[in-house]
Each structure stands twice: as C-alpha cells, then as structure tokens.
N, C-alpha and C positions, 0 to 999 in steps of 0.2 A: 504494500500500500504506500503510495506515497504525499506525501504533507508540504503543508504549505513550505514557502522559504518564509524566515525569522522574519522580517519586514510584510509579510502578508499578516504573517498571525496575528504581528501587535496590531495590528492596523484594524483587524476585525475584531480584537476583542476590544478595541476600545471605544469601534463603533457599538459592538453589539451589549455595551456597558452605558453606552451615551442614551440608547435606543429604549432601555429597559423602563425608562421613565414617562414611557407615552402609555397609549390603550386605547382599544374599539371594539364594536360588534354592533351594529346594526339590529342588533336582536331588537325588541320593539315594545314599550311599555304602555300598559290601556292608562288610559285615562283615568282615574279614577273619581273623577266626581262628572262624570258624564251621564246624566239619566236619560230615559226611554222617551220617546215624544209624549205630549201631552195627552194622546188618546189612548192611550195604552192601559187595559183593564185593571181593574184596581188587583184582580185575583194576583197576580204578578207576583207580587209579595208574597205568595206562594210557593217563588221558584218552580217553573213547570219542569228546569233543568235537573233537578235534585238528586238524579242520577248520577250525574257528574258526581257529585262528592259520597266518594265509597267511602267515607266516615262516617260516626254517626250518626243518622239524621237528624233524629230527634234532636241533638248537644252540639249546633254547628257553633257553639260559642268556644266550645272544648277542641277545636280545630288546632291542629299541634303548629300548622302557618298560619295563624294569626297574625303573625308581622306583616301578612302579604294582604291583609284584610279579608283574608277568604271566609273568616266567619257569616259574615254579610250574607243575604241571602240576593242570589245570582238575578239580577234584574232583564227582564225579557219584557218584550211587546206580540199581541197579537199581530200587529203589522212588522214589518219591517223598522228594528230600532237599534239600538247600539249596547250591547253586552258590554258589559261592567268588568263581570267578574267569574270564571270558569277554574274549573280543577283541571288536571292534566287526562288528558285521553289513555293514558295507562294507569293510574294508578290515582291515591288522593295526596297530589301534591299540588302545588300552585301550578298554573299552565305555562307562566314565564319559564319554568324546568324545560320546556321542551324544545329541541334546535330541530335539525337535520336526521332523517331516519326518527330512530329511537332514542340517538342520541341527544344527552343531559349536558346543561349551560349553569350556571347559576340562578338560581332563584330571584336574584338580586337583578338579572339580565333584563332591559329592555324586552320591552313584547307588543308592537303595535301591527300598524295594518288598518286594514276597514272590517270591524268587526259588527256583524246583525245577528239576527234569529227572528226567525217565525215559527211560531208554535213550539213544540218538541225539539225544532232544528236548530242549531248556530253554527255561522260563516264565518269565515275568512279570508281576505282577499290579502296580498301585498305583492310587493313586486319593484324592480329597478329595471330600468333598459339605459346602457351607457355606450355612450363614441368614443371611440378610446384611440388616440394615436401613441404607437410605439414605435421608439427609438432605440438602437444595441449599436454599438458601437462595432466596424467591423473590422479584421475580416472576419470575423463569421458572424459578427450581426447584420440587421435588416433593419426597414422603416415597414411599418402598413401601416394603414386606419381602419377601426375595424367595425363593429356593433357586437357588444356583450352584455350579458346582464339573465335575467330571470323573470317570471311570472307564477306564483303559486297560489291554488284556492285550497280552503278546507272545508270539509261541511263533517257535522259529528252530530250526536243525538244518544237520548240513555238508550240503553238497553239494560232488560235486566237491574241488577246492581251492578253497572257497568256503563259501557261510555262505546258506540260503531263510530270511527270516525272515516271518513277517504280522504286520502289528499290526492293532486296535482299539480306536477309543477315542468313546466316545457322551459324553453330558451332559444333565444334569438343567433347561437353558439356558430350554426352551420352555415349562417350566413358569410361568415369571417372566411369559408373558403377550407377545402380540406385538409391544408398546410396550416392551418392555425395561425399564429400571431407570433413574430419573433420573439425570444428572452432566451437570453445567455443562462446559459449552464441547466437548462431547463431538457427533460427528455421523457421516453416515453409514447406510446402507442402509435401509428404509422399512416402515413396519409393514402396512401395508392394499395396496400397490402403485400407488397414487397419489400418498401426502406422503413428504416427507425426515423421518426422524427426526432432533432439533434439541435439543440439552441433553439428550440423552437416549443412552445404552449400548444397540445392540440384543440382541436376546438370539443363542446361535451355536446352531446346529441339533443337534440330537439324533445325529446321525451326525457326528464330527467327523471320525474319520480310518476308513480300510477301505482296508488300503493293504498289498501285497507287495513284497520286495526280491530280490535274487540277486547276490553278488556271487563274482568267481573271480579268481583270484590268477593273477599276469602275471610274477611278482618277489620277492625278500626280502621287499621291502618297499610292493612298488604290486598295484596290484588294479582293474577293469574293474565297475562294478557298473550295474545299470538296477533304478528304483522307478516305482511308478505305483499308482494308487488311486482310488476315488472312493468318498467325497472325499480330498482327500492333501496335501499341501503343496510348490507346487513351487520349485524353488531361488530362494528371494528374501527376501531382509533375515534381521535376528538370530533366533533361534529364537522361536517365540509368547511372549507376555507370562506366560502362565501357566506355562510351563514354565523359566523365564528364573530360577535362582537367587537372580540381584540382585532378584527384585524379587517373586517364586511367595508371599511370606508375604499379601502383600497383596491382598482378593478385589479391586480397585478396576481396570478395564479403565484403560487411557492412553487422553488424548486423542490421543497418536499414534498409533492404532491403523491407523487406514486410509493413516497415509506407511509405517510400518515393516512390519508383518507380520500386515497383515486377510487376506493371500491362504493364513493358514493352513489354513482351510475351502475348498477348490477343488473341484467336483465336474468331475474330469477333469482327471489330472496322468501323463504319463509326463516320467520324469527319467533322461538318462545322466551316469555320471559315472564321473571316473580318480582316486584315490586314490595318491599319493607321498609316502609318507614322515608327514610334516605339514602335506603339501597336499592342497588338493581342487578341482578344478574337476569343474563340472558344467552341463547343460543343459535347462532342462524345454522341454515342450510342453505347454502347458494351456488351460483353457475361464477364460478371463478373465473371466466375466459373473460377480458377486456373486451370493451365495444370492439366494434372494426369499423371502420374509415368510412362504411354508410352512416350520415350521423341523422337522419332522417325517418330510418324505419324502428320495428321492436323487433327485438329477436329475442331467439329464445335456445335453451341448451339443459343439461341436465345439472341438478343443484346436486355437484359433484364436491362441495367444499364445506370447510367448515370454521367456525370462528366463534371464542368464547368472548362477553365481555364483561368487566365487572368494577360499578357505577357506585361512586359514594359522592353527596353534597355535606359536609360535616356540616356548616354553616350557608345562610343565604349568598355569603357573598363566595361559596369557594364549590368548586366542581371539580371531582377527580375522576379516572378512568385508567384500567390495565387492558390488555385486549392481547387476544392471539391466534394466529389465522392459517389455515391448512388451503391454499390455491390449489387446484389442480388446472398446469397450463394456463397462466393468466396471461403471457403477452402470445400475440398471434402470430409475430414469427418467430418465437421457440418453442413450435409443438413437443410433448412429451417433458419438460421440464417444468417439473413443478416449484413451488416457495412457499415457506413460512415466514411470516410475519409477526411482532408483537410490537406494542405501540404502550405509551404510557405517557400520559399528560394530565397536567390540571390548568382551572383558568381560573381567574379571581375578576370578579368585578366588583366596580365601588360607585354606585350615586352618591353623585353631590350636588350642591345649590349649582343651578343652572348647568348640567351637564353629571358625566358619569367618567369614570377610567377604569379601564379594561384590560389585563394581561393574561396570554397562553402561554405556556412553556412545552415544549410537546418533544419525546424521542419517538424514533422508530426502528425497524431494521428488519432487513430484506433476506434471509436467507436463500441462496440461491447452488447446488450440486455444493454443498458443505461449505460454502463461503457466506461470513455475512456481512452486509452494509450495512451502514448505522449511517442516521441523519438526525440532526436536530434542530429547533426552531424557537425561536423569540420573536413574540409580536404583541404592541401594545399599542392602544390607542387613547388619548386622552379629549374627552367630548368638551364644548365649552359654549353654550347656547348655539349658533350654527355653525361653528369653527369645530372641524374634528382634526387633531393633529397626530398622524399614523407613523408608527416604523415596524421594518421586523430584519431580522439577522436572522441566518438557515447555517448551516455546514454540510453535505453529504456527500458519503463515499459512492460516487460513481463511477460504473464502469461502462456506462453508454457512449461517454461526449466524443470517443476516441474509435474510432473501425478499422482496423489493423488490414491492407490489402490480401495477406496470403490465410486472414481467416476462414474457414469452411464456411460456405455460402451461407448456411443456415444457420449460423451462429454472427448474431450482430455484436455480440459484444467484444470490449477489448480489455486493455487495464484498468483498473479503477486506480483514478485520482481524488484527495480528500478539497473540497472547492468549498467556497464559501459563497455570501451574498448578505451585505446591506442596501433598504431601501427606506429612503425618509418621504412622507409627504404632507401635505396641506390638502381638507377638502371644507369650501365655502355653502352652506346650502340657502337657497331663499326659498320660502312658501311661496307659491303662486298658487294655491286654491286650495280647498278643504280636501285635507289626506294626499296633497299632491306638494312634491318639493323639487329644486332646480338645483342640481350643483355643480361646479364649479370648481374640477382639484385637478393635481397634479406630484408626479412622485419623481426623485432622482436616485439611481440605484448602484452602487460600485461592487464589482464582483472581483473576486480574487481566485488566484490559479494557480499553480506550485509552477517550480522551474521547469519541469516536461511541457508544459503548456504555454509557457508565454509565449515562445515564437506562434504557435498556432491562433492564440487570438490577440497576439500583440500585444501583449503585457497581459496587465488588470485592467479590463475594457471596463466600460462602462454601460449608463443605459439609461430612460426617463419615460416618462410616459405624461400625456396631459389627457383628460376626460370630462366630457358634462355626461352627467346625469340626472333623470327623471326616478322619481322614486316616491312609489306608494306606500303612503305610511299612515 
C-alpha cells in the first residue's frame, strides 16, 4: 500500500482538523406550532393517527421522547392540513429518527418537507433539483454542467398496532449523461459496461427508492417491522450522503461513496428488523450486483447477499451504527468476485438559536480476494439562518484510479494508493414561496496523491464546483 508523501499528510490533516468545526444535513424539522386549517373537525383531538405511537395509548404523557413533544396528540384535518407531529414508521420513536432506507439520524435532526393527511393517511413530499457546474483540474480532470438533485413522497397510515408506510423517490441523475460528472479520485460502476468509470461520479438511476414498510408493536416500547423495495436500501452503513444532514448542503458525491453507503440504490432489498427503545437491529436480504449503466429502467436479480446492522441513539443529539455486509458480485465487471464490507459511524447534531450544527464521522472497508481497503470521512456542517457553511475531508485506499496495461482484461483493477480529499463550501438560500427555497452555493476542493501519482495528475490537483438550487422544504 502506498501513503501519502510527508507534505501531503500534514496538509490534510490540518485541513481535515480546520474542517471539523462546521456541520449539515438537510434532514428537515416540522414546525411545530403549525395547526390544521380552521375547518378541521373538532374530533381531531382524537388523533385519528394513534396508530403511529406503538406506546401507550392511553399515557401519551408517559412518552419516553417527550423532548421531541411527541406527547401531544398528533393533529390531522378531514381535508387536507399540515401534520404537526408523527412517531417513526418502524417503531415508537420520534419520526425526525428517520433518514434514508431504514437508516437512523439523530432525533435532534431537522425533519421538514410538505407534510398533510386526510383521514387515516399522512404525506410527504420534499425534494431538491440542482445545476451544478464542475471543475477538476487536469490532466485527468474535466468541466461539465450538469442537473442533480432528488424528489421523494411518502404516504403511511396505522395499521394494526403498527404504522404501512410507501415511499418514493426518482432523480433527475440520468440526465447528466452516462459518464456522470467529473471528481478527482472518485470511482466506481461503469458507463458503457465495459470501462470503470475513473475520476469520475456516476450518475444514480432515475428510480432510487420504491420501497414499503409495516411495522406492529410487541411493547411500550419495541416493535417487529419488515421493508423491502426495488430498488430500497438495505441495512448497511450511515444513511446516503445526500440525505446525511452533516453534509445534504453540498451537491458534491464523497469519494467514499462505494466503502460507506453506494448500496443505497439496491434493486432487490427485503429487511427484518426489532426496534427497543433506542435500538435497532436488523437484517437484509438483497441483490448485491451494482446498477449497470441503464440508469432508467428497474431490474431485478436474486437477493443473493446479506448485511447485519446494529443502530443505537444514546441521546437526541447522537446516532451510532456498526454494519456488515456479505456482496455476492457487486461490480459488473468483476463477475465471480465477491466482498465484505463493514462500516461504522456516528453523527451528532446540535440546534441552536437560529440554525443547527451537524457532524458524521464514518469508516468503512472493502474486502476484496483477502485484501482490505479502509476509507474514512469527516463532514460537518454549520447552519446559521440561510447561510449553511459545509466541509468534509475523506482518505481511501484505492485501487481503481490506476489500470495497469498488461492486466487481464477482466480484471480492472490495479494498485491501490492511500489519496485523500478536502472540500470547503458556502450555500446562501432565499425563500421565494411557501415550502419552496433558492440557493445559491459553491464549494472548492484540494485532493492529495502520494508520489506514484503526481506525475499522472500533476501534483495535488485541485477542483470547485458552483450550484443553484431549488428545494422543497
């Protein structure tokens, strides 16, 4: 393996030491002094939702997240009105818990959106669409402009002593083109289904999630739930990057994408899991094989893999997770090679008067025919009424960025180098209308490369990106 030279390392950790003092996630917090319109039945105050909270019902005062005001009894309209206040779709926790897949954020996390309900039902709408131009410094970076960003709805309702919820969530990804978006040291899945894409983000397919839950209360306080979807995300590493509060201001994918959480896009995910308290353990079954380069249709394959994870919030403001994963065949051109994974990260988020701060810390690591890669990630975002100020520092042993000419065809890989990456940004937003915002950011990014690599990208190239965004909140 080989490491940085002594003038790369200090350099990154003193960025990634500078960096440690921001935070983000877009996660999205209700409102909470938001009532139902004024025609809304008085019965309301009945909670038609009650379902939702697999606690007591009778004692919703004895609710163990009462920091989160969930005692309150959940406010609904016969018409179409604005939900207050809901328990989480797996279990009786506050619903702010919930990120990506099944994966848990802080309690303390933002949780907005356009949220209603009629009758029995409650919705959810949120979503970003962003312009993003990017710049890498070459030789082996590129410019494009691209469109990126997301659209998800939820709809859920009780069932039982229990909570059916659907979601979906598409993106605008495949528009960018099937080469993706330039970013140095970035790699991973393939545009045509012969090359690796190599300093390059691919793009994620138009279908991201199509995915149901059900879960039924066992207890005050635990609950039995199974998810599945295709595509869905099944139990492994921190919540997706975009969804990740520390870090949602930034349109900029991590080059940790493929240690930490590329397996958010699964076509073919069933997940059981046990909900106690502030725990979660759970189990998937999924189709380990990465998209392929059609990023437009669904497919589908057999849930040949497997992945444990296991979910503790000690407190509102803290989120941990360990996670470990059995692929069979996950990239599509190294049939017959399988990988294990394990992932371990927490995230800490903090409101405060006007704004919040947000930090992830997250490892991962790739085994791959008895070798493993490790990567790691710092990202932190600090909110401050419409000013979000982001960073994140990454480090990962790859052996993609480099294709050895006398290797056997079928084999893309080469030596692995240990590379790094700092990126700072600024993101401005203004309201222009109810639940809809404009912004206005930009990021600048220095990556670092050991002595085998300078000549091939010219030192420590660099990189920036600027972007507006639209975003429903």
């Amino acid at each position: 393996m080989k490491f940085f030279a002594s003038k790369s390392t200090v350099a990154l950790a003193a960025l990634l030491t500078g960096s440690a003092a921001l935070a983000q996630h877009q996660g999205h917090e209700m409102p909470a002094t938001e009532t139902p319109p004024a025609q809304a039945e008085p019965a309301a105050a009945a909670d038609p939702h009650a379902g939702h909270d697999m606690s007591s019902p009778a004692a919703p005062a004895a609710d163990p997240h009462a920091g989160h005001d969930m005692g309150a009894p959940e406010e609904a309209a016969s018409t179409l009105g604005h939900v207050t206040h809901q328990t989480g779709a797996l279990g009786p926790y506050p619903m702010a818990r919930e990120a990506s897949g099944t994966a848990w954020q802080p309690d303390s996390a933002e949780h907005g959106g356009v949220h209603l309900a009629s009758g029995a039902w409650s919705f959810m709408l949120h979503g970003q669409l962003d312009l993003v131009h990017s710049w890498q410094e070459e030789p082996r970076g590129d410019a494009k402009t691209f469109p990126a960003g997301m659209l998800m709805g939820m709809a859920r309702r009780p069932v039982g002593d229990g909570t059916l919820q659907f979601k979906a969530m598409v993106s605008p990804d495949p528009l960018m083109g099937k080469k993706g978006y330039p970013l140095l040291l970035a790699s991973g899945e393939t545009a045509n289904g012969r090359d690796p894409l190599v300093d390059r983000q691919h793009p994620h397919d138009f279908f991201m999630e199509l995915s149901a839950s059900v879960s039924q209360s066992i207890g005050p306080k635990t609950s039995l739930f199974l998810y599945g979807g295709l595509p869905a995300e099944p139990a492994f590493g921190p919540p997706a990057f975009m969804h990740r509060q520390s870090i949602s201001a930034s349109p900029e994918a991590p080059i940790t994408h493929h240690w930490l959480d590329s397996t958010h896009i699964t076509f073919g995910v069933l997940t059981a899991g046990l909900v106690h308290d502030n725990f979660k353990v759970e189990v998937s079954r999924f189709n380990g094989r990465e998209p392929d380069e059609h990023r437009w249709d669904i497919e589908t394959g057999p849930l040949d893999s497997t992945s444990v994870r296991l979910s503790w919030n000690p407190t509102r403001e803290l989120s941990l997770q360990g996670s470990w994963a059995h692929l069979e065949e996950p990239e599509q051109l190294e049939p017959g090679v399988n990988q294990r994974r394990w992932s371990a990260s927490g995230t800490y988020t903090r409101p405060m008067a006007n704004g919040w701060w947000s930090t992830s810390l997250a490892w991962g690591r790739k085994g791959v025919e008895g070798k493993n890669y490790d990567a790691f990630a710092l990202e932190s975002s600090l909110n401050w009424k419409d000013w979000t100020l982001f960073g994140r520092g990454e480090i990962t042993e790859n052996n993609e960025l480099v294709v050895h000419e006398d290797e056997e065809e079928e084999d893309h890989h080469g030596e692995a180098f240990r590379v790094g990456k700092v990126s700072l940004g600024l993101l401005r937003e203004f309201p222009v209308a109810k639940n809809l915002k404009l912004g206005i950011g930009g990021l600048y990014a220095f990556n670092f490369v050991p002595e085998e690599l300078e000549d091939a990208y010219g030192g420590d190239p660099q990189g920036a990106m600027a972007f507006v965004r639209l975003k429903l909140d």
